[in-house]
C-alpha positions as a Markdown table, in Angstrom:
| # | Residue | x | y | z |
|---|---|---|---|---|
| 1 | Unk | 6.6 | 21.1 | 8.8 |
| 2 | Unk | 9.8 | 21.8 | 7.1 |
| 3 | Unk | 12.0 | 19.5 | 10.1 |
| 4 | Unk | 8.6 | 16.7 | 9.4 |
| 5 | Unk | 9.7 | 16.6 | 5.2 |
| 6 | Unk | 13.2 | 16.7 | 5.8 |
| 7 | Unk | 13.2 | 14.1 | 8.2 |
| 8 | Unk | 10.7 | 11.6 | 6.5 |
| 9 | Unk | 13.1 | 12.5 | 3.2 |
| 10 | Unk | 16.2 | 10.8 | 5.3 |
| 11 | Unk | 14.4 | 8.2 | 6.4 |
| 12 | Unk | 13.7 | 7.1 | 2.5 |
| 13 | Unk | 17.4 | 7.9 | 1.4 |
| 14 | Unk | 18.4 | 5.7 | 4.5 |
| 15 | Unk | 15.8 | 2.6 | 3.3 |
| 16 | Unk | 16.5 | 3.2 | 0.2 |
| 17 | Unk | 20.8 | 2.7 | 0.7 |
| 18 | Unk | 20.0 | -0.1 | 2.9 |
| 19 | Unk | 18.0 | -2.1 | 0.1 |
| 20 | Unk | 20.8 | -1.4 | -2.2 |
| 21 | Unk | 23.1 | -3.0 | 0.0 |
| 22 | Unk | 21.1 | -5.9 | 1.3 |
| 23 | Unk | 19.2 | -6.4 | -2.0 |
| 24 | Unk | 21.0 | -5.2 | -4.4 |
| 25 | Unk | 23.5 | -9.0 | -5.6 |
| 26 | Unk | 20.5 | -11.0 | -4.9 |
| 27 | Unk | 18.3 | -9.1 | -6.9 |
| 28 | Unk | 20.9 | -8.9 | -9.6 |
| 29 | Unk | 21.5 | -12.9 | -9.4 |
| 30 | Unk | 17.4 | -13.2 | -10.0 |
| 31 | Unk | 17.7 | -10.8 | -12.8 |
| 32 | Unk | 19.8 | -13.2 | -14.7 |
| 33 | Unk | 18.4 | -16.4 | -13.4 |
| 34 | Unk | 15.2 | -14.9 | -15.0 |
| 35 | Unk | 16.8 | -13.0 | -18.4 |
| 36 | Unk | 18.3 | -16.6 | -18.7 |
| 37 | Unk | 15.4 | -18.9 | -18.4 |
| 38 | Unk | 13.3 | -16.7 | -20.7 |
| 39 | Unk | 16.2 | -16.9 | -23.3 |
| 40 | Unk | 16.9 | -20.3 | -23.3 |
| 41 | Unk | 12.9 | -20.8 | -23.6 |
| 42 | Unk | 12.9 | -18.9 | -26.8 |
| 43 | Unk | 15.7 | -21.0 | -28.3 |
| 44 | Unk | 14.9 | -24.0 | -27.4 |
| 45 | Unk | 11.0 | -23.8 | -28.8 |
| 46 | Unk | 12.9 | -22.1 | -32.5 |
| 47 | Unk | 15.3 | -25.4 | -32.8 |
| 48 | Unk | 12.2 | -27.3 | -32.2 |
| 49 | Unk | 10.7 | -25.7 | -35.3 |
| 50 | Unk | 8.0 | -22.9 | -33.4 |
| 51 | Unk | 9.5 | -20.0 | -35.1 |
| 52 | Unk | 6.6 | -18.8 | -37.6 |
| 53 | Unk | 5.4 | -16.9 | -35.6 |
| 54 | Unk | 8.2 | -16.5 | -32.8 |
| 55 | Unk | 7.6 | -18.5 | -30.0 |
| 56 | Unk | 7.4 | -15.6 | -27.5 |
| 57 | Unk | 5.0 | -17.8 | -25.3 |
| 58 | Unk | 7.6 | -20.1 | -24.3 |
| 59 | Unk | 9.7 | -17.0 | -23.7 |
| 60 | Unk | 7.0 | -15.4 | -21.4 |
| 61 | Unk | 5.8 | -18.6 | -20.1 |
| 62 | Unk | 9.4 | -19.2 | -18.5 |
| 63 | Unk | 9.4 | -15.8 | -17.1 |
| 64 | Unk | 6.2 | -16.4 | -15.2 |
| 65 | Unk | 7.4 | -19.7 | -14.1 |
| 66 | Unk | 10.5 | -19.1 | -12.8 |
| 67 | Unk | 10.1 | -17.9 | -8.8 |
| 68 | Unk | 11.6 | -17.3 | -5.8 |
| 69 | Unk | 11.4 | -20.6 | -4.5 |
| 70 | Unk | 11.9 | -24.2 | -6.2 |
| 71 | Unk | 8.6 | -25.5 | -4.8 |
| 72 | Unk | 7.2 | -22.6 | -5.9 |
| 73 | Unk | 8.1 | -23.1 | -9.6 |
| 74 | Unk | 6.9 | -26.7 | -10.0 |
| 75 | Unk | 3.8 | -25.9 | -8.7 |
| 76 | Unk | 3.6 | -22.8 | -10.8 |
| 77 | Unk | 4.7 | -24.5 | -13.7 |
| 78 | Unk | 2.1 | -27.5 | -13.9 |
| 79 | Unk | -0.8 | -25.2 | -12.9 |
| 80 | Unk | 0.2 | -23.0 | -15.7 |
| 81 | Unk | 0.3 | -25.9 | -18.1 |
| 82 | Unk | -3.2 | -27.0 | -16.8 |
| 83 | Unk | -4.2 | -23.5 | -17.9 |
| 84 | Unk | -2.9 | -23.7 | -21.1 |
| 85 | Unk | -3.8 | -26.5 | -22.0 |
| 86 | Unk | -7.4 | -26.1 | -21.0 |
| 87 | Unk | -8.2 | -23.5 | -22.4 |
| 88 | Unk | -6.7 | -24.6 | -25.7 |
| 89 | Unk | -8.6 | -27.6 | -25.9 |
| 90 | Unk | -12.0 | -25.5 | -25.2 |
| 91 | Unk | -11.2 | -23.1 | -28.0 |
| 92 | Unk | -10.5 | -25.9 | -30.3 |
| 93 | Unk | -14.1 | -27.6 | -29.2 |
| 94 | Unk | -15.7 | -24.3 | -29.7 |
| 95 | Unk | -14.5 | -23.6 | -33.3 |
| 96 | Unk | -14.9 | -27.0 | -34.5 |
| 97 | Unk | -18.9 | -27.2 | -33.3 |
| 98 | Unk | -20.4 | -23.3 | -32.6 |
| 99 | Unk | -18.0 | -21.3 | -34.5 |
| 100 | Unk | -17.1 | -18.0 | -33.6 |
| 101 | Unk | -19.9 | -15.4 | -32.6 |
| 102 | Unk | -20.3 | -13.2 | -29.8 |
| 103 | Unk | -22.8 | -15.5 | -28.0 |
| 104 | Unk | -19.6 | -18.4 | -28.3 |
| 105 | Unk | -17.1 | -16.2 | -27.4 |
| 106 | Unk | -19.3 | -15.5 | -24.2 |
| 107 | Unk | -20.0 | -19.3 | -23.3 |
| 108 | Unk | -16.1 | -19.8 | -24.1 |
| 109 | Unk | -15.0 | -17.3 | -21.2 |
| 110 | Unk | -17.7 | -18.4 | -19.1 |
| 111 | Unk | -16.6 | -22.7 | -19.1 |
| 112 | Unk | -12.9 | -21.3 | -19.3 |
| 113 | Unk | -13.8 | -19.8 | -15.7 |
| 114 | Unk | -15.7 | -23.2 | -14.4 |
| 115 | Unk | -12.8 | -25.0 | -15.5 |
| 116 | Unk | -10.2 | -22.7 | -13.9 |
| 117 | Unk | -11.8 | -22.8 | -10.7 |
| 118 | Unk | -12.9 | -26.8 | -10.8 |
| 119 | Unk | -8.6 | -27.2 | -11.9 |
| 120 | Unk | -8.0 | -24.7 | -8.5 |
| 121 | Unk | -5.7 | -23.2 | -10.4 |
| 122 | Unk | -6.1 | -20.2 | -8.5 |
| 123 | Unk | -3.7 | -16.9 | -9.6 |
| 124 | Unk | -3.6 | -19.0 | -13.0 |
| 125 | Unk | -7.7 | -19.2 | -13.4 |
| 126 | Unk | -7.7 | -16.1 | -15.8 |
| 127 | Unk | -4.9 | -17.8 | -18.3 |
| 128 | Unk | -7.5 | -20.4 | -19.2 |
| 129 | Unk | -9.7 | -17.4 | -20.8 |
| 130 | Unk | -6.9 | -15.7 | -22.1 |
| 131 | Unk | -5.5 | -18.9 | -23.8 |
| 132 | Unk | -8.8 | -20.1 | -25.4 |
| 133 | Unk | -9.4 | -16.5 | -26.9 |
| 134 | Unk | -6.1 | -16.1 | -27.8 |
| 135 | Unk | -6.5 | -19.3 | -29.9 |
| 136 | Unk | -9.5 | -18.5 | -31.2 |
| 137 | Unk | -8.5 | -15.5 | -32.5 |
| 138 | Unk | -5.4 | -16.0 | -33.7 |
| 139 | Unk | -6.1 | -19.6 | -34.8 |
| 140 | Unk | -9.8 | -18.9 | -36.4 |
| 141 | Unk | -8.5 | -18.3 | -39.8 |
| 142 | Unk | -5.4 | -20.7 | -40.2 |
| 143 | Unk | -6.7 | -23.6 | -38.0 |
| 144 | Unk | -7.8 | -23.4 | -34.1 |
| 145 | Unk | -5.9 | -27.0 | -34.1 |
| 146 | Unk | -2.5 | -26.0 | -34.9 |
| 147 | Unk | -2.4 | -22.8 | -33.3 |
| 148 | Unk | -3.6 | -24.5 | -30.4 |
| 149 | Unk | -1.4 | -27.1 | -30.4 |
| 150 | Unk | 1.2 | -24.8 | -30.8 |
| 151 | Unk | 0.7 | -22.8 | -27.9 |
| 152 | Unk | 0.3 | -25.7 | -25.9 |
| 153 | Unk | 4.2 | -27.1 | -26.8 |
| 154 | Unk | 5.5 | -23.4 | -26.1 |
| 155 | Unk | 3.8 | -23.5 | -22.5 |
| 156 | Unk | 5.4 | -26.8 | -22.1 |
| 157 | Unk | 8.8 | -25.7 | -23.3 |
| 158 | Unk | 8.6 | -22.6 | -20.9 |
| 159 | Unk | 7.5 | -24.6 | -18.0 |
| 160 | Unk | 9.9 | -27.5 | -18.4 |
| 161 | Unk | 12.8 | -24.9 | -19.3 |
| 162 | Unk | 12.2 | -22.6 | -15.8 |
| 163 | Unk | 12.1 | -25.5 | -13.3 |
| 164 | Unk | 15.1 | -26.7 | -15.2 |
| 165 | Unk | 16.9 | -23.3 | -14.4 |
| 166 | Unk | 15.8 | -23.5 | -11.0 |
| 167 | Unk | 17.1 | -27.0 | -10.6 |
| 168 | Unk | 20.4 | -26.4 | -12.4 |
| 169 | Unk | 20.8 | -23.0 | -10.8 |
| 170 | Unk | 18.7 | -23.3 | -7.1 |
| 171 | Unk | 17.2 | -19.7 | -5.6 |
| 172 | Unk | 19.2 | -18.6 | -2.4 |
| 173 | Unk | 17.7 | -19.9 | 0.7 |
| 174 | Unk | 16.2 | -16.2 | 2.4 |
| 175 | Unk | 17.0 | -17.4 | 5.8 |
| 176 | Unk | 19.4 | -14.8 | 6.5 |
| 177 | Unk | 17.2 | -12.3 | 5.1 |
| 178 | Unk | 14.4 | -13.3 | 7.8 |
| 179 | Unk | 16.8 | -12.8 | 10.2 |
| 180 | Unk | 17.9 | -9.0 | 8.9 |
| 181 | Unk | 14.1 | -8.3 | 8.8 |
| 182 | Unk | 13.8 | -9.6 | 13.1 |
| 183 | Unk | 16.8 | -7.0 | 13.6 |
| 184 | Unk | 15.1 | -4.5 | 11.5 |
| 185 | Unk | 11.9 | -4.6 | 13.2 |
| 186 | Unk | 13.8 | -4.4 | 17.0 |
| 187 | Unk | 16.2 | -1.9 | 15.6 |
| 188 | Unk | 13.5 | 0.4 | 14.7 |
| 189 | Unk | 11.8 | 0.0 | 18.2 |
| 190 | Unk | 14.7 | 0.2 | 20.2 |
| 191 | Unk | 16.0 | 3.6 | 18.1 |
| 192 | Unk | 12.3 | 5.0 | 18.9 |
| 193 | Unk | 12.7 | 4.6 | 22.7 |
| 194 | Unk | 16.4 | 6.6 | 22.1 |
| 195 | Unk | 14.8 | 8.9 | 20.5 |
| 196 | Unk | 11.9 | 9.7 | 23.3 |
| 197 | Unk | 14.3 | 9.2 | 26.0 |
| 198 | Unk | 17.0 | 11.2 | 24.6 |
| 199 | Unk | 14.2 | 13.8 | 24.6 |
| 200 | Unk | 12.7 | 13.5 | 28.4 |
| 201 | Unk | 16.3 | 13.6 | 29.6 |
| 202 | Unk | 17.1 | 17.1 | 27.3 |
| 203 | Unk | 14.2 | 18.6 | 29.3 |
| 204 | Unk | 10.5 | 19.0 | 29.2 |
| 205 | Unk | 8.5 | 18.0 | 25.3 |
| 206 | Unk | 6.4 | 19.8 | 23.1 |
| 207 | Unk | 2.8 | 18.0 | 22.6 |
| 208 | Unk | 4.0 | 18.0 | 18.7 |
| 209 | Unk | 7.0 | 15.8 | 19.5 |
| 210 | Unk | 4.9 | 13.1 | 21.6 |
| 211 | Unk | 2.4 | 13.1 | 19.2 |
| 212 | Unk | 5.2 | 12.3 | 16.5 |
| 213 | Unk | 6.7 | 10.0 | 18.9 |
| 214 | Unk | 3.1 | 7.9 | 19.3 |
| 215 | Unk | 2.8 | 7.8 | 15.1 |
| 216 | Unk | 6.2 | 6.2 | 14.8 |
| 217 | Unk | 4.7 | 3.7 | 17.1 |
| 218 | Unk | 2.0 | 3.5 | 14.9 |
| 219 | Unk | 4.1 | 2.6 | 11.9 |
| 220 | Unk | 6.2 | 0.2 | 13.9 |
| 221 | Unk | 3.2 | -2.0 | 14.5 |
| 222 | Unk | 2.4 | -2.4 | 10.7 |
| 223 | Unk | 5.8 | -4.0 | 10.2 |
| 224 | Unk | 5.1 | -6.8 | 12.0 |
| 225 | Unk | 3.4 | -8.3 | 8.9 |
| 226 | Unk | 6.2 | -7.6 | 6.2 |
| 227 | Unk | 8.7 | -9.4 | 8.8 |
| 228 | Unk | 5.9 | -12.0 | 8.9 |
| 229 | Unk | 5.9 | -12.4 | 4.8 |
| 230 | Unk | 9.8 | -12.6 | 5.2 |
| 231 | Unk | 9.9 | -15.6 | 7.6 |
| 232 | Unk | 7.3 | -17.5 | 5.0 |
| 233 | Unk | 9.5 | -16.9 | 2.4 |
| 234 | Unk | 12.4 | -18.1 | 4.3 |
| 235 | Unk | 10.5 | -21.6 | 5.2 |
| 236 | Unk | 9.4 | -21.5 | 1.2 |
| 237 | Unk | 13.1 | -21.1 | -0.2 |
| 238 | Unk | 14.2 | -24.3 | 2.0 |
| 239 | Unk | 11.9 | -26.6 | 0.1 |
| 240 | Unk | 13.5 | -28.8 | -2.3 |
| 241 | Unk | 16.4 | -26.5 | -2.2 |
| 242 | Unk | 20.2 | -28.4 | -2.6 |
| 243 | Unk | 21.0 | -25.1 | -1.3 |
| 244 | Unk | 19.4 | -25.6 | 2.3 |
| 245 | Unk | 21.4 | -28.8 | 2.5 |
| 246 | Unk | 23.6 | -27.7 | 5.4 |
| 247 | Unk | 22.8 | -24.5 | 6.7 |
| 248 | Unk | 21.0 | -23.8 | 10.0 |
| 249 | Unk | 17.1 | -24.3 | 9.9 |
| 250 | Unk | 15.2 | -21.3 | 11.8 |
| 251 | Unk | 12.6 | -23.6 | 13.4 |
| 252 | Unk | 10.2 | -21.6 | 15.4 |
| 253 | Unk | 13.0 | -19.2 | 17.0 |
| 254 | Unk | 12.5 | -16.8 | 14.1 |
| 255 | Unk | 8.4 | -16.9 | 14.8 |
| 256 | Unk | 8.8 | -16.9 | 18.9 |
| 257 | Unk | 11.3 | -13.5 | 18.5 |
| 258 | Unk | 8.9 | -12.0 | 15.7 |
| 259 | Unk | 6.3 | -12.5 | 18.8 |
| 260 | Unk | 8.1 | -11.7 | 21.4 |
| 261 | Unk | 9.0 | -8.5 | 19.7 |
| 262 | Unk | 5.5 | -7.4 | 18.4 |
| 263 | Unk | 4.1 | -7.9 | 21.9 |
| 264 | Unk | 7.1 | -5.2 | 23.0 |
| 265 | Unk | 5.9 | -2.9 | 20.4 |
| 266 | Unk | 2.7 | -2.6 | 21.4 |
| 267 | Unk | 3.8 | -2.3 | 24.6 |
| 268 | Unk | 5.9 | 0.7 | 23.6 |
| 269 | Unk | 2.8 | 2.0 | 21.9 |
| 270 | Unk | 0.9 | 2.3 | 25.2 |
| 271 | Unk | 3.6 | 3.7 | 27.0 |
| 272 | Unk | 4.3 | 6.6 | 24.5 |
| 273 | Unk | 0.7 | 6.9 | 24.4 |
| 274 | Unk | 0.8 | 7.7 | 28.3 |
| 275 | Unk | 3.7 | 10.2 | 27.9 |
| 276 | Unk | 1.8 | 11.9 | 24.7 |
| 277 | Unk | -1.4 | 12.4 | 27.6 |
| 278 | Unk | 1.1 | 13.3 | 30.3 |
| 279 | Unk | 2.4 | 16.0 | 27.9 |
| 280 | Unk | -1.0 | 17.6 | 26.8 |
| 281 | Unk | -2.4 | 17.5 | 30.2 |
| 282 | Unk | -0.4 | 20.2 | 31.6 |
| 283 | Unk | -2.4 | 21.2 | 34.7 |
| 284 | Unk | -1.2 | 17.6 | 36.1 |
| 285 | Unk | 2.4 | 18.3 | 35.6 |
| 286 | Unk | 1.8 | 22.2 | 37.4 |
| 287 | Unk | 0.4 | 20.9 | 40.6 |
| 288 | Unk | 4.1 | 18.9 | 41.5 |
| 289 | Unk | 6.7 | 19.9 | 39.1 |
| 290 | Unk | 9.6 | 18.3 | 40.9 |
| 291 | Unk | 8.1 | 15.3 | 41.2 |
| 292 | Unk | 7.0 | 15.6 | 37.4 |
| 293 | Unk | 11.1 | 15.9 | 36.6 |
| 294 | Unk | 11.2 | 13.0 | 38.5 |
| 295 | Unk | 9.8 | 10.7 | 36.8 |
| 296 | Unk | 10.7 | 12.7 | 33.3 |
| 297 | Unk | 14.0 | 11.6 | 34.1 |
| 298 | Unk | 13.2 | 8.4 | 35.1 |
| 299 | Unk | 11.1 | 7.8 | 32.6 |
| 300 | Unk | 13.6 | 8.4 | 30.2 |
| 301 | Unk | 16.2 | 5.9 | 32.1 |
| 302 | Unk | 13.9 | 3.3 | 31.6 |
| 303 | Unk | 13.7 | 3.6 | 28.3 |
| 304 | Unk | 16.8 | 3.6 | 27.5 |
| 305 | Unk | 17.7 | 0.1 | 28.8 |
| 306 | Unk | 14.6 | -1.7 | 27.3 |
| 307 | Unk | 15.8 | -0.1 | 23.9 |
| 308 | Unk | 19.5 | -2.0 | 24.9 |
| 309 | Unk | 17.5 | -5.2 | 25.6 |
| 310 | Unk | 15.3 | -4.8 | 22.6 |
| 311 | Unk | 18.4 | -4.3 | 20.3 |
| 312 | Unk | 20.3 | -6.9 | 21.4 |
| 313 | Unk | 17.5 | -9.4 | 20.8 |
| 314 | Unk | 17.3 | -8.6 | 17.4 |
| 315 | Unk | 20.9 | -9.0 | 17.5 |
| 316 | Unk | 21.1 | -12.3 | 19.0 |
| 317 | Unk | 17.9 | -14.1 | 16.6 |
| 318 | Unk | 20.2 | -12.7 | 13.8 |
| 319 | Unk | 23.7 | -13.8 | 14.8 |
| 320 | Unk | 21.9 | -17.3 | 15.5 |
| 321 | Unk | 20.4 | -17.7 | 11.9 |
| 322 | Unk | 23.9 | -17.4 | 10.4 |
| 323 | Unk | 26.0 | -18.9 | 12.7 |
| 324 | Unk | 26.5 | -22.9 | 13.2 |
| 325 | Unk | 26.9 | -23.0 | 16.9 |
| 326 | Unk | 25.0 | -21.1 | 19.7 |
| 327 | Unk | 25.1 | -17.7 | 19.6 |
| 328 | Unk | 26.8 | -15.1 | 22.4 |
| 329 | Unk | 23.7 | -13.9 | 24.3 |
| 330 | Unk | 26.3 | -12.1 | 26.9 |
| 331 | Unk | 25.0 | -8.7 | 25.7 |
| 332 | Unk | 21.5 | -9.2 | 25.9 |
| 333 | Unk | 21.7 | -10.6 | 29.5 |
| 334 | Unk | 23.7 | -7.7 | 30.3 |
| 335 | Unk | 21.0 | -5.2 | 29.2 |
| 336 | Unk | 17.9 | -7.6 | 30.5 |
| 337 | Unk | 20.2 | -7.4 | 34.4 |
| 338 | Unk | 20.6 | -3.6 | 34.0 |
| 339 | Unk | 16.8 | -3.1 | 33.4 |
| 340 | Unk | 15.7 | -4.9 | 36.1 |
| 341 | Unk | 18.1 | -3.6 | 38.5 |
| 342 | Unk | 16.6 | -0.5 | 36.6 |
| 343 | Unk | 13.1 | -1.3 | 37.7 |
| 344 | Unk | 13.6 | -2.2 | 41.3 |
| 345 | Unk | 15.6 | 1.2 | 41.8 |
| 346 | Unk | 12.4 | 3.4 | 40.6 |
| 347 | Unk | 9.5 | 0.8 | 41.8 |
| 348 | Unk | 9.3 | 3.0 | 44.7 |
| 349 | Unk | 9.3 | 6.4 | 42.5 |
| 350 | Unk | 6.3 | 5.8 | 40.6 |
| 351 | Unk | 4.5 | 4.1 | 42.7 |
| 352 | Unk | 4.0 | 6.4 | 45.5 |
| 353 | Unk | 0.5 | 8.1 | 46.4 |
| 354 | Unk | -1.3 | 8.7 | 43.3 |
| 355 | Unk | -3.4 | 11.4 | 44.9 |
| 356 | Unk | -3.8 | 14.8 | 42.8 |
| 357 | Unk | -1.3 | 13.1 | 40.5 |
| 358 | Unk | -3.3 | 11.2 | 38.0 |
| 359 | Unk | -1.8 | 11.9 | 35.0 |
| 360 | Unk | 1.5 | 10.7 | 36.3 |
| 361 | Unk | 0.4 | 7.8 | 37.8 |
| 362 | Unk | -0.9 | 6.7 | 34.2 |
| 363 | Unk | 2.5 | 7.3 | 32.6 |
| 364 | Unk | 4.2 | 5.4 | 35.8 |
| 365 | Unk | 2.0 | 2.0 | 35.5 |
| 366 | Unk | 2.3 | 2.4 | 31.5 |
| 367 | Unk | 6.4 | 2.3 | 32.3 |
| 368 | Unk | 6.1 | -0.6 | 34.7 |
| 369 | Unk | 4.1 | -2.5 | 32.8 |
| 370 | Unk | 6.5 | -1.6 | 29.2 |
| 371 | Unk | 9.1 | -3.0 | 31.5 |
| 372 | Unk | 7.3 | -5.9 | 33.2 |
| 373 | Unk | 6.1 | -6.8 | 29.4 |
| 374 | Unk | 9.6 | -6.7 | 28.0 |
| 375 | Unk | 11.2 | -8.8 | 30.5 |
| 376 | Unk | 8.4 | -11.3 | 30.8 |
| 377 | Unk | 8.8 | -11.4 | 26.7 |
| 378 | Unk | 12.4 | -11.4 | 25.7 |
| 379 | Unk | 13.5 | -13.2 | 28.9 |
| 380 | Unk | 11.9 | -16.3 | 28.1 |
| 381 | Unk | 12.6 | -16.2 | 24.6 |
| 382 | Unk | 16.4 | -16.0 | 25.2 |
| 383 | Unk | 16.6 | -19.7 | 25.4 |
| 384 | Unk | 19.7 | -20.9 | 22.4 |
| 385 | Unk | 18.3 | -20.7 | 19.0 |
């Protein structure tokens, strides 16, 4: 229990160092492009005479508008003003005929929501609600009109004054961090099978340490969608982006290796799947204990060159994101040569007579087939990126 905490401890101190370094300028440089935006919002709305009261709309309205992406903030921003503006005008028609009352206030939120939805402004549908009320109370004393139409100029200020930032100062382009998220994603399934086959090689496992083995499979396989979110974000960031102009676009090598690599996982799921039943089923293991260190050892060979060929994939999708030409793929055809040379050595091992060894002869097809899986995966997807 102690060994489990200290060892899921490291693992956040390591994520968290390695977010620092990888995140830590860009995040910084958003900071700023957002601290800016709202700022120059909230300037630019007091020389045009909203000060009274401060025209902390335009301020937030900036802030919300401003994204990650270009195309994301011009979409942002004009469903934002069609929010605004909406729900302004509907607070202004409901004071100057019904009045306020709670049966009004009711039928106000109720049309804000029609509208919203008939607008498909979508994550923006609850502003038309907020903005009517906000009017309405606000503006029910000194005028719904001109603390309507007030509003209304501050969302427009704040709109035009983020894509204006994100023009004048374009988002980074997150190819490169798609890329550091493929490498991630092999790095942790290659360090998993150097981990299990450092272990079969030290000598006979403990059920417990299979059994963590299989849940850090587990976990692996619920990456595959944050590495999916990071490759959107990278197609995103190139639109309408000066920025993009002349740097490498992924194209679908990014999506083949994410894949090509969560079809190895699963694969690697199975296989220390087989080894955590191998384990626990020791009565298999008694009846031929030499040939059980047989393919212990072997087992543990074999996973140690489809971690080197699942490495150096990730290594190869990455180094051909940010670099111009075609990348070195020396390395991985070096480690996909040594596994198969790997596999026709042992073929004969594990797939001898299967009688009174059933256990084994599960773990021995689960290793082929890893190893079949892996080649048939990341050797067609070695083609230049």
């Amino acid at each position: 229990m102690v060994d489990d905490a200290a060892r899921a401890l490291r693992r956040f101190g390591d994520e968290l160092l390695r977010r620092v370094r990888e995140r830590g300028r860009s995040a910084l440089i958003r900071a700023g492009r957002i601290t800016g935006a709202s700022v120059a919002a909230f300037l630019v709305a007091q020389l045009l005479g909203l000060d009274h009261p401060p025209p902390l709309i335009a301020a937030l309205t900036a802030l919300l508008v401003v994204q990650a992406t270009l195309a994301s903030t011009l979409v942002n921003g004009v469903q934002r003003v069609l929010s605004v503006v909406s729900g302004v005008a509907l607070a202004v028609l409901f004071v100057s005929f019904v009045g306020l009352t709670w049966w009004s206030l009711g039928a106000l939120v109720a049309a804000s929501i029609i509208v919203g939805q008939i607008l498909r402004l979508g994550p923006h549908l609850v502003e038309v609600p907020i903005s009517a009320m906000l009017v309405l109370g606000v503006g029910y004393a000194a005028g719904a009109e001109v603390t309507g139409v007030g509003r209304a100029l501050e969302t427009l200020i704040g709109a035009a004054v983020g894509v204006l930032v994100n023009v004048a100062f374009p988002p980074a382009v997150q190819t490169r961090n798609a890329g550091l998220a493929i490498e991630r994603f092999a790095d942790g399934i290659a360090a998993l099978l150097e981990e299990a086959a450092a272990g079969l090689a030290a000598g006979p496992v403990e059920v417990e340490t299979t059994a963590r083995w299989l849940d850090d499979a587990r976990r692996l396989n619920r990456h595959a969608p944050q590495v999916d979110k990071a490759l959107a974000q990278a197609e995103e960031s190139r639109r309408l982006n000066v920025r993009a102009l002349g740097t490498r676009k992924p194209g679908a090598s990014l999506r083949e290796g994410l894949d090509n690599l969560e079809h190895a996982s699963v694969s690697v799921r199975t296989l220390l799947r087989a080894v955590h039943d191998a384990t626990r089923e020791q009565t298999g293991i008694r009846e031929d204990a030499a040939y059980a260190e047989e393919v212990r050892l072997t087992a543990s060979a074999l996973m140690g060159a489809v971690a080197a060929v699942v490495r150096s994939y990730g290594l190869l999708i990455r180094r051909g994101i940010e670099s111009r030409g075609a990348p070195d793929g020396n390395d991985l055809h070096d480690a996909l040569d040594a596994l198969r040379t790997r596999r026709t050595e042992v073929a004969d091992l594990l797939l001898t007579d299967p009688r009174g060894r059933d256990v084994l002869w599960g773990l021995n097809a689960a290793l082929l087939t890893t190893v079949d899986r892996v080649l048939l995966e990341i050797d067609t997807g070695t083609r230049p990126m």
